[in-house]
Structure formats: structure tokens, C-alpha cells
C-alpha angles and dihedrals in degrees: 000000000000118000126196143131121298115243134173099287095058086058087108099047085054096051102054090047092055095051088051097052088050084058108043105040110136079215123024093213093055087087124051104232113285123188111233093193112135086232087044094065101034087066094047089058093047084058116109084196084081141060101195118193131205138212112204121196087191097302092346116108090214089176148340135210124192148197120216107206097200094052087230079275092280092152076060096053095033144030112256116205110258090246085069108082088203095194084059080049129113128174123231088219128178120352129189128206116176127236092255095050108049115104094047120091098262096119093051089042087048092052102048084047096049082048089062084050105050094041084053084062095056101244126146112193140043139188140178146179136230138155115273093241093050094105095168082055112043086034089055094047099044078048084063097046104272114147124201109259106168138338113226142176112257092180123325087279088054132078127177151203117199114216127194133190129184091221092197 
């Protein structure tokens, strides 16, 4: 597997693993609504709000894992234990596996990618969300070194368990 970060070219890719997650969620609330379009993501990736990383089996995007800069404001929206410096503070946000892929050990490999990266570029702390059922998920980030911190209401379709993790 080749990891790097997603750029333009790969717009397609992500577009077509985003559509298959959409089709193939065990829950449909697990994931916080996403846009496939093929406009949609190009303008995710143009963000400079996301690092998006990808996961390459030879010209196949397997997987992605991302950080969200701005922690989808979540130390507006809740209050964040005095321990958490939230401005040294960056948010593991959305990540991908394909169909093909799950089972195998890519999430846990994409997350503790997406971690170095993170702690290169000198945070210290780290949170995330996911809905409380998601067990892959959730396993795969307490497996990291996230803690539960708090669980929330994201919309009424939308449960959710708050993580934290002192990265240094």
C-alpha cells in the first residue's frame, strides 16, 4: 500500500469511494452526510481546511483518512476539558475503506498514519467523532489512543460519541 496525500487527479477515485461507501454502510447514520459529486470533492480537496490521506493498492484509492483543521468547530459547540488546549487541537474527521479492503487492517494502518502526521505538524491534541454503534470505527480509534470524552447529538439522525487523545 502507498500512502500519500490526495490531490486533484485522484477526484475521481474519491468520488467513486465515497459513493461506495454511501452504498454499502451497514448504517446510514454512521457517516455525517458527504457530497460524491464529482464538483463536491473536488472542492474538499482544494480546501486547505483538510489533509486528506490516501491509501493506493497500485491506481486504486483503497481508503482515505483525514484531519479537519478547524475540528468542525466542535470547542464552539462543546465544552472541551481544561487539559485540551483546543488552539494545539486538530480533528481526525471522515475516513474511507473500500469494500474490498475492510477487514483488513487499513483503517487502523490510515489512522495511525494520519497521528505522525498530525504530531509533524506539532499538535497536541486530537479529537473525533463517531456514532456510538460504529464498532469498526470506534474499535479502530480507542485502538489509537483515543479516550471517550463525551457522547452528543449531531441532528436527530445522528448520534455521537466524542473522542480525545493527548498526541505528545
Amino acid at each position: 500500500m502507498e500512502y500519500k496525500k490526495i490531490s486533484i487527479k485522484d477526484a475521481s477515485k474519491l468520488s467513486l469511494l465515497i459513493k461506495e461507501m454511501k452504498d454499502n454502510l451497514t448504517n446510514k447514520s454512521w457517516f455525517l452526510p458527504m457530497e460524491s459529486d464529482i464538483e463536491s470533492v473536488k472542492e474538499m480537496i482544494n480546501k486547505t481546511r483538510f489533509y486528506i490521506l490516501g491509501a493506493f493498492d497500485g491506481e486504486n484509492l483503497a481508503g482515505i483518512a483525514s484531519l479537519d483543521y478547524k475540528n468542525g468547530k466542535m470547542p464552539e459547540k462543546y465544552p472541551f476539558p481544561s487539559w485540551c488546549d483546543v488552539s494545539k487541537m486538530v480533528e481526525f474527521s471522515f475516513c474511507i475503506v473500500g469494500v474490498k479492503y475492510r477487514g483488513k487492517g487499513l483503517m487502523y494502518e490510515m489512522l495511525k498514519k494520519i497521528r505522525e502526521i498530525a504530531i509533524s505538524q506539532k499538535y497536541e491534541f486530537a479529537c473525533c467523532t463517531v456514532h456510538n454503534d460504529n464498532y469498526p470505527s470506534k474499535k479502530n480509534l480507542l485502538k489509537i489512543g483515543f479516550k471517550y470524552y463525551m457522547s452528543v447529538e449531531q441532528g436527530s439522525n445522528y448520534p455521537r460519541d466524542i473522542l480525545l487523545m493527548r498526541l505528545v
